[in-house]
C-alpha positions as CSV (number, residue, x, y, z in Angstrom):
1,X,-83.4,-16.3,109.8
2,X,-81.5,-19.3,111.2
3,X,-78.8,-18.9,113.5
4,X,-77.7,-22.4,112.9
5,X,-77.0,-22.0,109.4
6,X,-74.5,-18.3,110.8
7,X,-71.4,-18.2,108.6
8,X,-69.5,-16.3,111.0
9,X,-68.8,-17.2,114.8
10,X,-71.5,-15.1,116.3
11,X,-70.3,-13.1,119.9
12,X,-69.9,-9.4,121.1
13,X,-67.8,-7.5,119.1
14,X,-65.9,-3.9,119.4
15,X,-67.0,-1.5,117.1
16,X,-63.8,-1.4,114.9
17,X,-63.6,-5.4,115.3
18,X,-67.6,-5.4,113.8
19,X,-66.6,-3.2,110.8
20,X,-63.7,-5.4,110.2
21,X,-65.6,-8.1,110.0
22,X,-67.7,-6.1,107.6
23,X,-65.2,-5.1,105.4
24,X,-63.9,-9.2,105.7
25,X,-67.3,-10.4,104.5
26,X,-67.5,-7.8,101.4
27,X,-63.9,-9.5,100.2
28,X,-65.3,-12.7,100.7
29,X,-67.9,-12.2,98.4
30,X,-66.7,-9.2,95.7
31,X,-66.8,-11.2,92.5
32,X,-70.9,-11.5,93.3
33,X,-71.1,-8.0,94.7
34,X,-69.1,-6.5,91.6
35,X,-71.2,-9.2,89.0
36,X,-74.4,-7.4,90.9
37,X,-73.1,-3.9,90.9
38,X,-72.0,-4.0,87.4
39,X,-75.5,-5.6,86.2
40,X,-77.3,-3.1,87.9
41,X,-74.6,-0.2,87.4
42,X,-73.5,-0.5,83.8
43,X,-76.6,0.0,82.0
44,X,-77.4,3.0,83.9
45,X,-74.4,4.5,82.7
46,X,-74.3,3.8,79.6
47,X,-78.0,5.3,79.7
48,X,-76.5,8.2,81.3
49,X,-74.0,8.4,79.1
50,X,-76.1,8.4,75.6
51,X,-78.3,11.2,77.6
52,X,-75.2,13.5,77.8
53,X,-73.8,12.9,74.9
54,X,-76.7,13.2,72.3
55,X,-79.6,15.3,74.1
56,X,-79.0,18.8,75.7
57,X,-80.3,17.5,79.2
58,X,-76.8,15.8,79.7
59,X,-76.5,17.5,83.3
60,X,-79.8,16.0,84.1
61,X,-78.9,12.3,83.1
62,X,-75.7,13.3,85.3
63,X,-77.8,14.2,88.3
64,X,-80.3,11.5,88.1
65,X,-77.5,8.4,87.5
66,X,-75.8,10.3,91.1
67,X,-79.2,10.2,92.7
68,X,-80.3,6.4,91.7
69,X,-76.8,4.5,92.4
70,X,-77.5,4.5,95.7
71,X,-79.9,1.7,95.1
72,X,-76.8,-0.1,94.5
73,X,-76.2,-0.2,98.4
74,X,-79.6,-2.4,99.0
75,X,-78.6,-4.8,96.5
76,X,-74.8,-5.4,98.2
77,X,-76.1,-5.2,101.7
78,X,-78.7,-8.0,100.4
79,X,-76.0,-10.7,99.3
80,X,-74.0,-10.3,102.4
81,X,-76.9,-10.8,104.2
82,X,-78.2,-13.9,102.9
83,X,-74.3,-15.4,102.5
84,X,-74.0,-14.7,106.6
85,X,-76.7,-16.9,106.8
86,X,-75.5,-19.6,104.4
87,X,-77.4,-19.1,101.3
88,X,-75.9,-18.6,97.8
89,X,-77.5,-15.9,96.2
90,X,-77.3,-15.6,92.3
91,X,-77.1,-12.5,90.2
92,X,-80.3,-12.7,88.6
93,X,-82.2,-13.6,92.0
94,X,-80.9,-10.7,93.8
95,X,-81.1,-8.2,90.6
96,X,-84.9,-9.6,91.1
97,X,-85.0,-8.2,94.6
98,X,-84.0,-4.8,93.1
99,X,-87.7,-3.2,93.5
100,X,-88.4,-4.7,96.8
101,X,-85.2,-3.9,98.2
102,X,-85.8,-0.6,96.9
103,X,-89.2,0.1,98.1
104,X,-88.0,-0.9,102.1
105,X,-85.6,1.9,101.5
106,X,-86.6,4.3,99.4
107,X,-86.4,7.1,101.9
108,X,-83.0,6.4,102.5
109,X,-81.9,6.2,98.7
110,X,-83.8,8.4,97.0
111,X,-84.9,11.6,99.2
112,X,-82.6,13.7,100.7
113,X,-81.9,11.2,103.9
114,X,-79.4,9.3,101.2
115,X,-77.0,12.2,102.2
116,X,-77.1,11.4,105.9
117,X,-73.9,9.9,107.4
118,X,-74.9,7.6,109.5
119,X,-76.8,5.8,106.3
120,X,-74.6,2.7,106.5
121,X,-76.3,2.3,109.9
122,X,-79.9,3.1,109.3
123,X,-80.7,1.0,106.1
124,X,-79.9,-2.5,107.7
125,X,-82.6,-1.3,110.4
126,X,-85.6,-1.2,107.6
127,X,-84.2,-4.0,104.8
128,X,-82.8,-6.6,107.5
129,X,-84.8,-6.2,110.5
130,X,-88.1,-4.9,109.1
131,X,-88.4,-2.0,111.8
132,X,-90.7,1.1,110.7
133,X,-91.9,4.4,112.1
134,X,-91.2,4.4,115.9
135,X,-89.7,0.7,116.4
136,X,-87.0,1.8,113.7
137,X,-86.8,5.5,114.9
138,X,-85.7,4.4,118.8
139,X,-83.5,1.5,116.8
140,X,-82.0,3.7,115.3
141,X,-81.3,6.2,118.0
142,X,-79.9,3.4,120.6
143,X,-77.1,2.2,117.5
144,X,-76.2,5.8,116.4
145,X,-75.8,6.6,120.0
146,X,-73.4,3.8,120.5
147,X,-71.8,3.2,116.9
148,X,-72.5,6.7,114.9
149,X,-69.0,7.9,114.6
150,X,-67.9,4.1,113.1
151,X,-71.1,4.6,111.1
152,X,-69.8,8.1,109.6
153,X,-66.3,6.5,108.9
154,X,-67.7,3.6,106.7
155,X,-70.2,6.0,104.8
156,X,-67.3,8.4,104.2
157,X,-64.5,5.7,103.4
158,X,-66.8,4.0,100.8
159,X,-68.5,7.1,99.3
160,X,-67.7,6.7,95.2
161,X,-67.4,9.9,93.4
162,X,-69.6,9.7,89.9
């Protein structure tokens, strides 16, 4: 992690002013976050789809698509992440990333932690700054004590109904 290379003028910021600057970063880069979501996305749906359609375990294919797009999340937070710090990630390189990203957060996307609230706030903690059991845990606890209620309000704004 460089500092130097920091797209963004780096200084304290409110927490409405920090999830503006969120939100500004994501419309910066959305025609690489929606290339990335749709490779990733768009096969699994059509997947799901084919399941529903021609087999009798079409609810199943329904649940399991809802349960594995959070995955999705790892992948976007991973190309803002490396544009802040001036790289230019491709499609295929972060698509590539898919499994590790995946295994760094698996217990927030795929056990029942993915329905926690405060999720937008706890997966940075584990892919970006590498934290785990009680380094993460009292991370954790000093942001949510500070920012959880901003934290809520981005999960819930962003949620996408499938």
């Amino acid at each position: 992690m460089n500092l130097d290379s920091v797209t963004v003028a780096l200084r304290p910021r409110g927490n409405w002013e920090s999830t503006d600057l969120g939100t500004r970063m994501i419309r910066r880069d959305a025609k690489l976050i929606y290339q990335v979501w749709f490779a990733f996305t768009l096969p699994l749906v059509i997947a799901t789809a084919v399941l529903t359609w021609y087999t009798p375990y079409g609810g199943w294919a329904l649940l399991a698509y809802w349960w594995f797009e959070p995955l999705t999340d790892g992948l976007i937070l991973h190309v803002i992440s490396q544009r802040l710090f001036g790289a230019s990630p491709t499609v295929r390189g972060t698509l590539g990333q898919t499994l590790s990203l995946a295994r760094r957060n698996w217990v927030f996307l795929l056990t029942p932690l993915r329905l926690h609230f405060a999720r937008s706030t706890a997966m940075p903690l584990t892919q970006l700054e590498g934290l785990r059991g009680a380094a993460r845990r009292a991370r954790a606890k000093t942001i949510n004590r500070r920012i959880n209620n901003h934290g809520v309000g981005v999960t819930l704004a962003s949620q996408r109904l499938v």
